[in-house]
C-alpha positions as CSV (number, residue, x, y, z in Angstrom):
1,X,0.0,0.0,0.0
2,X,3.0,2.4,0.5
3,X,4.3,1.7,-2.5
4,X,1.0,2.5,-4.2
5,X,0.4,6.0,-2.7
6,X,4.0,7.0,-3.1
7,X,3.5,6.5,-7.0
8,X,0.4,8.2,-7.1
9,X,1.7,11.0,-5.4
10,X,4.4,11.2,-7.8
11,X,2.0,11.2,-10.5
12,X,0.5,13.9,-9.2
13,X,3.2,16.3,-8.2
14,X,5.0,15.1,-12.0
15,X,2.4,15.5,-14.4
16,X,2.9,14.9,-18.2
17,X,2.0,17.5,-20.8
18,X,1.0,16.9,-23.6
19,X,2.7,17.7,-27.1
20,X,2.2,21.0,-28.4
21,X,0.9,21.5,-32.1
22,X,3.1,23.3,-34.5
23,X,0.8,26.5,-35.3
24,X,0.9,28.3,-38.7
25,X,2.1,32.1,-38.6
26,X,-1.0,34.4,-39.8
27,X,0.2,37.2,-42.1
28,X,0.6,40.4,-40.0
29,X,0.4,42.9,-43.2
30,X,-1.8,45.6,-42.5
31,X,-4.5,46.4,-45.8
32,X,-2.1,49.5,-45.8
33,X,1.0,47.1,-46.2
34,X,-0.6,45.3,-48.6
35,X,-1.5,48.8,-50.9
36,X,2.3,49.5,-51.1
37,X,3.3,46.4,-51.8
38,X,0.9,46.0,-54.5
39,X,3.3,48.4,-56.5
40,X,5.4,45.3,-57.8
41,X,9.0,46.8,-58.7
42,X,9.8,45.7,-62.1
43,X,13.1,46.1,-63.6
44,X,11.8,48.0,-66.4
45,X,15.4,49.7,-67.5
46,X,19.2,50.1,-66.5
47,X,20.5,52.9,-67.3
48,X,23.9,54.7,-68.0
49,X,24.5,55.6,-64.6
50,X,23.2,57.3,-61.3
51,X,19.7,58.4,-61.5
52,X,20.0,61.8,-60.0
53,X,16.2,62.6,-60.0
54,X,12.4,61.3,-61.5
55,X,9.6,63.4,-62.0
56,X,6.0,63.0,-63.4
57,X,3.9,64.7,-65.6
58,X,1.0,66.2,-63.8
59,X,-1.3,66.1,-67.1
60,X,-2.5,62.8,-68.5
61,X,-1.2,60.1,-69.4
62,X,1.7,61.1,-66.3
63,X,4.5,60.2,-68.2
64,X,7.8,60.3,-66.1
65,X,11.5,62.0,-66.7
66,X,14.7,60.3,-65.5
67,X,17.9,62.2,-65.0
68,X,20.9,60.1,-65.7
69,X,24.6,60.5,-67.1
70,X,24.3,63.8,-69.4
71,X,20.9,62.7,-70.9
72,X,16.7,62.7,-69.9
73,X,14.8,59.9,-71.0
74,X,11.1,60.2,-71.0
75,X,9.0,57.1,-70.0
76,X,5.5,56.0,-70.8
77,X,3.8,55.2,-67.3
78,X,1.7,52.9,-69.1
79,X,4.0,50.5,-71.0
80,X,7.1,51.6,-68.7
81,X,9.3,51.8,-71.3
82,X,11.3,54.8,-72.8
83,X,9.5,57.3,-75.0
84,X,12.0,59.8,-76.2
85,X,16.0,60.9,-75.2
86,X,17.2,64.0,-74.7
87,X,21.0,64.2,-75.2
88,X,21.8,67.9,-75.5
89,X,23.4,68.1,-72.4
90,X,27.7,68.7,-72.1
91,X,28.1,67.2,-68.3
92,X,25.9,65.2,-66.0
93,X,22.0,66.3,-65.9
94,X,19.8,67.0,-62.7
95,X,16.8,67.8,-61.7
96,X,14.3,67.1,-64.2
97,X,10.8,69.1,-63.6
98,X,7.7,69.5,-65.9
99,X,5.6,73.0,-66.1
100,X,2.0,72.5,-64.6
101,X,0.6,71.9,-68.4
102,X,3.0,69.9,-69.2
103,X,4.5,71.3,-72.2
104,X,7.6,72.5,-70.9
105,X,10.5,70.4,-69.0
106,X,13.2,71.9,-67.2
107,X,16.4,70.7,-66.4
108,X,20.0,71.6,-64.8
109,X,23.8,70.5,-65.4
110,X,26.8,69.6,-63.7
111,X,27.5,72.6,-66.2
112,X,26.1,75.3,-64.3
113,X,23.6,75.6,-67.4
114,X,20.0,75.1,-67.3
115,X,17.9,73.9,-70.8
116,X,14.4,74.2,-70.8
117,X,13.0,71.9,-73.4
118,X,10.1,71.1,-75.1
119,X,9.1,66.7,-74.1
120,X,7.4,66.0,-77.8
121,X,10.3,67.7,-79.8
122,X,13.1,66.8,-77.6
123,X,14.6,70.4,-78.7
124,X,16.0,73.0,-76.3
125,X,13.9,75.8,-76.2
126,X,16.0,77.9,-73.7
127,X,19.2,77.8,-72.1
128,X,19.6,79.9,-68.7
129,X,22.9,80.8,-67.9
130,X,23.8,82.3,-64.6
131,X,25.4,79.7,-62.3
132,X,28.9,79.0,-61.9
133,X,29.3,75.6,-60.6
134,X,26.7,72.5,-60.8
135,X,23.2,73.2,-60.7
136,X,21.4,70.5,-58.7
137,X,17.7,72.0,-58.2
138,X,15.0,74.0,-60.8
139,X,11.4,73.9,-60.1
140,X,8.6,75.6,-61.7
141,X,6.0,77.4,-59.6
142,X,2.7,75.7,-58.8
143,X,0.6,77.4,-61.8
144,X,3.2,80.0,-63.3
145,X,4.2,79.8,-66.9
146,X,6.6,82.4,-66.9
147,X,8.9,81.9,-64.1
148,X,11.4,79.2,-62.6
149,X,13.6,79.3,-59.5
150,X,17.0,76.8,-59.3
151,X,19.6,76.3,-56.6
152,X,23.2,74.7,-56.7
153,X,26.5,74.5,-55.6
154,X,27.7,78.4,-56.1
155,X,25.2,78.6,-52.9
156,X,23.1,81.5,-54.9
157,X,19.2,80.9,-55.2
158,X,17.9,82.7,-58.9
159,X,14.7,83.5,-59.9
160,X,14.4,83.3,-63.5
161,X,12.4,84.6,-66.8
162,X,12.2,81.7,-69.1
163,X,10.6,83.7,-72.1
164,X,13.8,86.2,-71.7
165,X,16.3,83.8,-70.1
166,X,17.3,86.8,-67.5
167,X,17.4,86.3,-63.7
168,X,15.0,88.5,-62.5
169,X,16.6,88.0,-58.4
170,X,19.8,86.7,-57.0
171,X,18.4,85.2,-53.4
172,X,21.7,84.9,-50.9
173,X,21.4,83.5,-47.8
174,X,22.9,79.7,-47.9
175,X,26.7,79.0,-46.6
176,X,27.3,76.2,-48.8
177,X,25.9,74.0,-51.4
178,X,22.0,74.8,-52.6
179,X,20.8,70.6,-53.1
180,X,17.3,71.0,-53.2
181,X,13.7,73.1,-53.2
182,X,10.0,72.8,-53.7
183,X,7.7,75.6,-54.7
184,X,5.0,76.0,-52.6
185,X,1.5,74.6,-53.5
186,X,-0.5,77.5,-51.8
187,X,1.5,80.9,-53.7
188,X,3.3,80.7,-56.9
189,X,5.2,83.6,-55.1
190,X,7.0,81.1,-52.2
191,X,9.6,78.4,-51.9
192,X,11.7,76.6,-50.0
193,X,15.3,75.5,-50.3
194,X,17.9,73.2,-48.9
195,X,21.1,73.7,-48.7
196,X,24.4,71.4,-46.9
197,X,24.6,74.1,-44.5
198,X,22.2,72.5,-42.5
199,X,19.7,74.9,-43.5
200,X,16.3,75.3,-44.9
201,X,15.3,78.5,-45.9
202,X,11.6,79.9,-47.1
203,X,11.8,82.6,-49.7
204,X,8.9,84.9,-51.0
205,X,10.1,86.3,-54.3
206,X,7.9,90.0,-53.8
207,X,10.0,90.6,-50.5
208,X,13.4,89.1,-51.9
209,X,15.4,92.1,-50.9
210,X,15.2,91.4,-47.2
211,X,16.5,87.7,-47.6
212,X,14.5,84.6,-47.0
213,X,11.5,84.9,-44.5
214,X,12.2,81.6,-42.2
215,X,15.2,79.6,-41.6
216,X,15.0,76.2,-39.8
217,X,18.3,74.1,-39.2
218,X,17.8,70.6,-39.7
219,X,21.2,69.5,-37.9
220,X,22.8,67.6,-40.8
221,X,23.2,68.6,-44.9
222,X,20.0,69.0,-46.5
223,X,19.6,66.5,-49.2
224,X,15.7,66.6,-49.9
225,X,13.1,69.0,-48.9
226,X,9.1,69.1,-49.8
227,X,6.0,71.1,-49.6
228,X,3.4,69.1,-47.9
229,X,0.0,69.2,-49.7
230,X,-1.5,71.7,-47.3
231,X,1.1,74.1,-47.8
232,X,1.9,74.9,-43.9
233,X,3.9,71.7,-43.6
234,X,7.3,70.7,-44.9
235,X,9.7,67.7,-45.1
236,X,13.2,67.8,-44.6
237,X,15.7,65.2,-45.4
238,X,19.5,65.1,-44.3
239,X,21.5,62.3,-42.6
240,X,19.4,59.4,-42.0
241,X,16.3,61.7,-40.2
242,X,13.4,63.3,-41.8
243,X,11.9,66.1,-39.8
244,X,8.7,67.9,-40.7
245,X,7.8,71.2,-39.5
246,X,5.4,74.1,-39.1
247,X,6.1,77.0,-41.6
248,X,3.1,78.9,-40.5
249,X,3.6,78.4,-37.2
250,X,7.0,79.6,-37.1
251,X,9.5,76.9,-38.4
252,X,8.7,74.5,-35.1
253,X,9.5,71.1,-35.6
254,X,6.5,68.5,-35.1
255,X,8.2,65.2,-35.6
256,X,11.6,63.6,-36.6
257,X,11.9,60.3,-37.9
258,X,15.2,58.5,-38.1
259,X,14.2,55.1,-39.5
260,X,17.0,54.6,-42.0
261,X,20.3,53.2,-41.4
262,X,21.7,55.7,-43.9
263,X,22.1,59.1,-45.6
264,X,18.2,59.4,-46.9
265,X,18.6,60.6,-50.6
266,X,15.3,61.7,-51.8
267,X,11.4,62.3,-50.7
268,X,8.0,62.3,-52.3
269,X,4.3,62.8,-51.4
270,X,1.8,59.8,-52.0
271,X,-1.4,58.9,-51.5
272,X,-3.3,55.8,-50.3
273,X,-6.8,54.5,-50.3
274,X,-8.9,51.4,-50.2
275,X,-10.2,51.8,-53.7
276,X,-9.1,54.5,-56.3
277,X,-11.3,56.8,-55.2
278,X,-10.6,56.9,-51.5
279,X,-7.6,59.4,-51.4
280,X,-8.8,62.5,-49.7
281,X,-6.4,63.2,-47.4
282,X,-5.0,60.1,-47.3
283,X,-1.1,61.4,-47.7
284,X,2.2,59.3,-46.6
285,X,5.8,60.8,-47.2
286,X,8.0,58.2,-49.1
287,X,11.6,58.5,-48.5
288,X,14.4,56.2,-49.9
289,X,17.9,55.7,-48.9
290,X,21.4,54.7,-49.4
291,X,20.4,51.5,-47.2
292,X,18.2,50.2,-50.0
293,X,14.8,50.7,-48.2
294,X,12.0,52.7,-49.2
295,X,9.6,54.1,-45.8
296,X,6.7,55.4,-46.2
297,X,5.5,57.3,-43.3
298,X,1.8,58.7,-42.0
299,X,2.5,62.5,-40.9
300,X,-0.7,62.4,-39.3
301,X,0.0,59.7,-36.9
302,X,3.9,59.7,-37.1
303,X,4.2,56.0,-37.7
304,X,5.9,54.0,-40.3
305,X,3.0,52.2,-42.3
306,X,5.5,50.2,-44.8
307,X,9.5,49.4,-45.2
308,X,10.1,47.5,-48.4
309,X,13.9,46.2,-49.6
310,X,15.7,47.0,-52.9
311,X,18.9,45.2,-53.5
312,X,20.8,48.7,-54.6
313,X,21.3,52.2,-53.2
314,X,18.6,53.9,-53.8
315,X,19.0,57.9,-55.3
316,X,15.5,59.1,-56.6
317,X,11.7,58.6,-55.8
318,X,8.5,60.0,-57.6
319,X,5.0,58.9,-57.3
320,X,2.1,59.8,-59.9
321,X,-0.5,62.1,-59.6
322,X,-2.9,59.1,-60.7
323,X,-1.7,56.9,-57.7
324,X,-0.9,54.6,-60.9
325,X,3.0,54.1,-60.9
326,X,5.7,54.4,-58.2
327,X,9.4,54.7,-59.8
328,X,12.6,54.9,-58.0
329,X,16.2,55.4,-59.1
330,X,19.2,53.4,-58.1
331,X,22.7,54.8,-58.0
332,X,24.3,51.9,-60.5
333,X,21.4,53.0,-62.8
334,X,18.5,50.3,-62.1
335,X,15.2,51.9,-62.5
336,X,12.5,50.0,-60.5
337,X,9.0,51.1,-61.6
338,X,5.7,49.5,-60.2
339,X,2.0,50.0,-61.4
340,X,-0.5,49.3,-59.1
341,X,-3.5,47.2,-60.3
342,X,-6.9,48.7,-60.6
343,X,-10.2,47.7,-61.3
344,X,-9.7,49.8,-64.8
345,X,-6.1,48.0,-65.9
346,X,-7.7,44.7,-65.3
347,X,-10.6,45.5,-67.9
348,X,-8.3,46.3,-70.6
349,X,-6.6,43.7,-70.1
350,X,-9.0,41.3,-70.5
351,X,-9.5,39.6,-74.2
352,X,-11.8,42.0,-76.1
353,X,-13.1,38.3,-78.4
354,X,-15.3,37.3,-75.0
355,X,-17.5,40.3,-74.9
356,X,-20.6,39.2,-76.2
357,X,-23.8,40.4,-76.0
358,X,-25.5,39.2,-72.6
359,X,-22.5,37.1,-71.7
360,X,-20.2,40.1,-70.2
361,X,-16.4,38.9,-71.1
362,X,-14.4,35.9,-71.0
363,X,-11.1,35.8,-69.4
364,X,-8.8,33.3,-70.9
365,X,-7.1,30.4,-68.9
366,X,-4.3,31.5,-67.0
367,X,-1.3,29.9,-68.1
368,X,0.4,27.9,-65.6
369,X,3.7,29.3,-64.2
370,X,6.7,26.9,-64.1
371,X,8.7,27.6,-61.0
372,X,12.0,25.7,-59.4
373,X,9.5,23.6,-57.0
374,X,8.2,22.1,-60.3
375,X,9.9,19.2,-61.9
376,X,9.2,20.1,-65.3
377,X,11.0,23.3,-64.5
378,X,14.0,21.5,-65.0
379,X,13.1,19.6,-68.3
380,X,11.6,22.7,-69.6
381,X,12.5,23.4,-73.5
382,X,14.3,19.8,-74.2
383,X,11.3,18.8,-76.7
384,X,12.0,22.4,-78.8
385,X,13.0,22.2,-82.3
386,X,15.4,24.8,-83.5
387,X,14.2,27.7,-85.9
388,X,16.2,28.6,-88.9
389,X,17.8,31.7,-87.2
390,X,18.6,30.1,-84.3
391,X,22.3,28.9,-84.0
392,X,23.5,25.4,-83.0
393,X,25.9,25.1,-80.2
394,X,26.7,21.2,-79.5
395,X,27.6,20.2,-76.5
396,X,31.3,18.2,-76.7
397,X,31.3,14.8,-76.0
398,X,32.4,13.7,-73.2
399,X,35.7,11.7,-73.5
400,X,36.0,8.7,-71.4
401,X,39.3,7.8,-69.9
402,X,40.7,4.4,-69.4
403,X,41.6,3.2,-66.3
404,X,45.2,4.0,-67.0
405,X,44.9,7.7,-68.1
406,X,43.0,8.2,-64.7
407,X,46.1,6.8,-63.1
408,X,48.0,8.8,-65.0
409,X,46.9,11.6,-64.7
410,X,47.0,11.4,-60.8
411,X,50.5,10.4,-61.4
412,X,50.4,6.5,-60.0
413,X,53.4,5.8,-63.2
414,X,53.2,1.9,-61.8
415,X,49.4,1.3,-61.2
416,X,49.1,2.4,-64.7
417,X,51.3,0.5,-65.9
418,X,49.7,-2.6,-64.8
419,X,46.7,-1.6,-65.6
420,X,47.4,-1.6,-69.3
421,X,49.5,-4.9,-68.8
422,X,46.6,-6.2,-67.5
423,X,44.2,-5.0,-70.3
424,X,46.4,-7.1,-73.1
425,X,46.2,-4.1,-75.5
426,X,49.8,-3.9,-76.8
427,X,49.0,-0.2,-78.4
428,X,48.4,1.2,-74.6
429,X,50.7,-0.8,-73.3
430,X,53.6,0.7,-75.5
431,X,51.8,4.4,-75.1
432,X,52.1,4.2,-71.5
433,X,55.4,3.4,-71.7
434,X,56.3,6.1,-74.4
435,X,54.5,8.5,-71.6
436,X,56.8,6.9,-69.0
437,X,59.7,7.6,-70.7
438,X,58.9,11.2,-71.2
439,X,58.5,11.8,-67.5
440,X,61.7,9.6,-66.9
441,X,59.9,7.6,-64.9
442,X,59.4,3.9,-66.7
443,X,63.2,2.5,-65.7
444,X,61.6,3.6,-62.0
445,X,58.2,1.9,-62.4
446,X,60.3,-1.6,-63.7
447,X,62.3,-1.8,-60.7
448,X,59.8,-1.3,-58.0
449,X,57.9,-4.0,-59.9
450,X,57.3,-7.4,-57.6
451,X,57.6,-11.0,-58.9
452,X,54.5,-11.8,-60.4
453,X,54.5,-7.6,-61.9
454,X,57.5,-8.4,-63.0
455,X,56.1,-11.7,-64.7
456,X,53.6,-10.3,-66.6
457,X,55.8,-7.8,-68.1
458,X,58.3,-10.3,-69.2
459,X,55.2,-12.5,-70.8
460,X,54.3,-9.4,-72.6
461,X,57.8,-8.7,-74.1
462,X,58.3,-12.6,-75.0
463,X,55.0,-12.1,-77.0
464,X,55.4,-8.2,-78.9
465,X,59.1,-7.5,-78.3
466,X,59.8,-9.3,-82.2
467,X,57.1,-7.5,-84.2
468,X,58.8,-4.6,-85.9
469,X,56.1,-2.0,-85.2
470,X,57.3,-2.6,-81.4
471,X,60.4,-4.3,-81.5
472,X,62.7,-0.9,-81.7
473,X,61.4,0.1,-78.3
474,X,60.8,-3.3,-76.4
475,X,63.8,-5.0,-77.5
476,X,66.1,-2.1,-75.4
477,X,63.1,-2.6,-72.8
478,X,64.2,-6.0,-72.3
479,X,67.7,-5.5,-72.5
480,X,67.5,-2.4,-69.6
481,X,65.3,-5.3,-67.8
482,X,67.5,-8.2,-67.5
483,X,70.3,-6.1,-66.2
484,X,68.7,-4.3,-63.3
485,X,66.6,-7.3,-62.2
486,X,68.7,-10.2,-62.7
487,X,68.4,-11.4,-59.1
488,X,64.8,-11.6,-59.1
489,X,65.0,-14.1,-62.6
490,X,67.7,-15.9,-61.4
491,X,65.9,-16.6,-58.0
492,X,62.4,-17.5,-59.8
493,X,61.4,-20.5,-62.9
494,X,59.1,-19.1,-64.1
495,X,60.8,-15.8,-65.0
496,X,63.9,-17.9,-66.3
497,X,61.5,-19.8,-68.6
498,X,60.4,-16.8,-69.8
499,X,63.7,-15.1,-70.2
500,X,64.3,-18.5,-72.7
501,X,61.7,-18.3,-74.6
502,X,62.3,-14.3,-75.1
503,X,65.8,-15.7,-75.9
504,X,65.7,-17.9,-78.5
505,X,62.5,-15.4,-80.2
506,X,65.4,-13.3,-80.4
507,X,67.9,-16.0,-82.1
508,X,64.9,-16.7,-84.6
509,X,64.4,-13.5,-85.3
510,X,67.8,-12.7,-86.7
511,X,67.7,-16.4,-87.9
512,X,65.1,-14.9,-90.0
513,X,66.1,-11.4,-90.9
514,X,69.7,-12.3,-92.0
515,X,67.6,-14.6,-94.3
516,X,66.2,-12.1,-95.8
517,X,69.6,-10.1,-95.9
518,X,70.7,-12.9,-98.1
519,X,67.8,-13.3,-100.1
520,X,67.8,-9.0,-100.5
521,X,71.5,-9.4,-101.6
522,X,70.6,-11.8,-104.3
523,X,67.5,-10.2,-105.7
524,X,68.5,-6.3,-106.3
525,X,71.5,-7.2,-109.4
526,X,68.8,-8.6,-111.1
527,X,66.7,-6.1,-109.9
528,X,69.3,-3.3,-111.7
529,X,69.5,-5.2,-114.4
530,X,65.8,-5.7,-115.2
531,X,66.1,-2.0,-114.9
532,X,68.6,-1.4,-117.6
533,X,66.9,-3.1,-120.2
């Protein structure tokens, strides 16, 4: 009985738990997640170099410029492929930006000069010429024809008159290199600036003699700065922090964000909505980096809604005023452009044979994707026929070694040697011993030979050393192989049996051939004879 309540008490202080379940992870992407990622990146194009900056069209279709080496290509935001080049540049181009209407697109150099161009002609309308040193940001005012304002690394801020391609004011204020601007969306009159003295500066062209109106410090060199939609906001970039602050309310800062591991190179305003026609007030600042990652950012709760991964640095971001297409610009010159898809792209995309009357349309069968989980992924094409341009590469046959090359060439000189002996071909037997003497290494291989090695050479000299294809090399063979192994024959019958039969081979052999000496010495006066008549 004490042994029964002992257990049972054990039992009860020790009890056994069962095995747990494995449990599969839920997905933990938020519908917002989901939007941004629903931008699939597409390798579209890769370009000369760095792509220094994008910009969209904001008339339809939206088409998008890309800065890169000393050239602007234009891109269709519907196909994603390149439209039209402009090459008219002398040194690296920057800053692309379209007029509201989008018939003018503006542009500065590396050059100090700034082309303003017309996108359908690719021609240079007008070429402003004021700065000294690289120009790295022109704008055009929100809903001004007339005007343009650019920045760069002389540190001078100009206002400019395209028609008459004069500056109309010299703005001075920044300490070092002018990298970037926005124009404000609320006066055609405003804009802002940032500049790698740590500076941004707000400037109101009709008061431009008493200097810029605010300056905020945003405690590293400016690389990016925007105008948020409502126009009292804006978004500073430098270091790896964006920073947004409060223009009306005195330059304050409301929020910094350092989400980025490095130096954030670019920023852009875009929208997000359940459906495509949920996007009032829905903004979110995008921001890309030198760290490969892409943020984007909800101002109006100061959260990060989405971090997606590129494999490159990233230099450039623009996002269309359609909510369509997302591009963004490596610095090896990879352009990764995404369209979303819409209720709209997947109409036209479906067949237009299936729409018949009362039946609505007919989507064709989707093809099946072959992917490296698949086995017939890696069978795929074998049953394809070649077309007449197509050109024929064969693969080479394999050669397949004997035994003996293997030996050779791992350098075992006697295992091959006895390997061919052993095969009974007398051509590789007498080419392994060719290769042997080349590598001085047969005289070697015959002495570390053993009795019944030894043997089977001597049976294979008594059999080939008389045949004159062989006999000029085997016969010295034989000769070098009596003299360093006479011990081992004089100690064995068998190989003195076959040294006497290799013997008197020999004696019959020049039995035979002085013969035919005789017979040769007889035969060629008649011969020359024969030949006289």
């Amino acid at each position: 009985m004490a042994v029964n309540d002992r257990s049972e008490s054990a039992v009860r202080t020790f009890p056994v738990k069962p095995k747990l379940k494995p449990t599969t992870k839920k997905s933990t992407l938020t519908p917002e997640s989901k939007y941004w990622k629903s931008y699939k990146p597409k390798q579209t194009q890769t370009l000369v170099s760095s792509i220094t900056s994008l910009a969209f069209s904001p008339t339809s279709p939206h088409d998008f410029a890309a800065t890169h080496s000393a050239t602007v290509t234009i891109f269709s935001s519907q196909t994603l492929e390149p439209k039209s080049t402009i090459a008219a540049f002398k040194d690296t181009a920057t800053s692309a930006c379209f007029r509201y209407d989008g018939q003018l697109l503006a542009a500065g150099s590396y050059s100090g000069q700034i082309q303003v161009f017309d996108p359908k002609k690719r021609s240079a309308l007008r070429r402003l010429q004021g700065h000294h040193r690289p120009v790295h940001f022109v704008s055009f005012p929100r809903v001004d024809k007339l005007h343009l304002f650019s920045g760069g690394d002389d540190a001078v801020v100009k206002y400019w008159d395209v028609l008459s391609q004069t500056e109309i004011h010299n703005l001075i204020g920044h300490k070092d290199y002018v990298r970037c601007g926005d124009g404000s969306p609320a006066s055609d009159d405003m804009f802002i600036t940032g500049s790698y003295d740590h500076t941004v500066r707000v400037w109101d062209v009709r008061v431009s003699d008493r200097g810029s109106m605010l300056s905020v410090n945003h405690g590293a060199p400016v690389e990016d700065v925007i105008y948020l939609p409502s126009g009292g906001l804006i978004a500073t970039a430098g270091g790896n922090s964006v920073k947004i602050w409060d223009v009306i309310g005195g330059g304050k800062m409301l929020h910094s964000m350092e989400s980025h591991n490095k130096t954030i190179t670019s920023l852009c305003v875009g929208k997000f909505g359940k459906d495509e026609n949920d996007f009032t007030n829905q903004y979110r600042i995008l921001s890309v980096s030198l760290d490969g990652y892409l943020k984007v950012f909800d101002y109006s709760t100061l959260k990060i809604t989405s971090s997606i991964r590129f494999p490159n640095s990233l230099m450039s971001v623009a996002f269309s005023p359609d909510c369509s297409t997302r591009v963004i610009g490596s610095s090896n010159g990879i352009l990764y452009a995404g369209k979303r898809k819409t209720k709209e792209n997947m109409e036209s995309d479906k067949p237009e044979w299936g729409k018949y009357a009362g039946f609505g349309a007919i989507d064709e069968p989707e093809k099946r994707v072959l992917r490296p989980s698949y086995f017939r992924y890696f069978h795929r094409g074998q049953s394809e026929k070649p077309s007449k341009g197509d050109y024929l590469i064969m693969r080479p046959k394999r050669v397949k070694l004997a035994e003996h090359d293997k030996l050779l060439k791992k350098f075992h000189h006697k295992e091959a040697l006895l390997s061919a002996l052993r095969a009974k071909n007398p051509e590789n037997i007498v080419a392994v011993m060719e290769e042997l003497v080349s590598r001085k290494k047969l005289l070697k291989c015959v002495s570390n030979l053993g009795v019944d090695e030894l043997g089977l050479l001597l049976r294979f000299l008594q059999k080939y050393s008389t045949l004159p294809r062989y006999a000029g090399m085997l016969i010295v063979l034989a000769k070098k192989v009596v003299e360093n192994r006479i011990d081992d024959i004089n100690g064995s019958d068998e190989l003195k049996g076959c040294i006497r039969n290799l013997n008197r081979l020999i004696k019959e052999e020049l039995r035979i051939q002085q013969s035919l000496q005789e017979i040769q010495g007889m035969i060629s006066p008649l011969l020359k004879l024969a030949g006289r008549r």
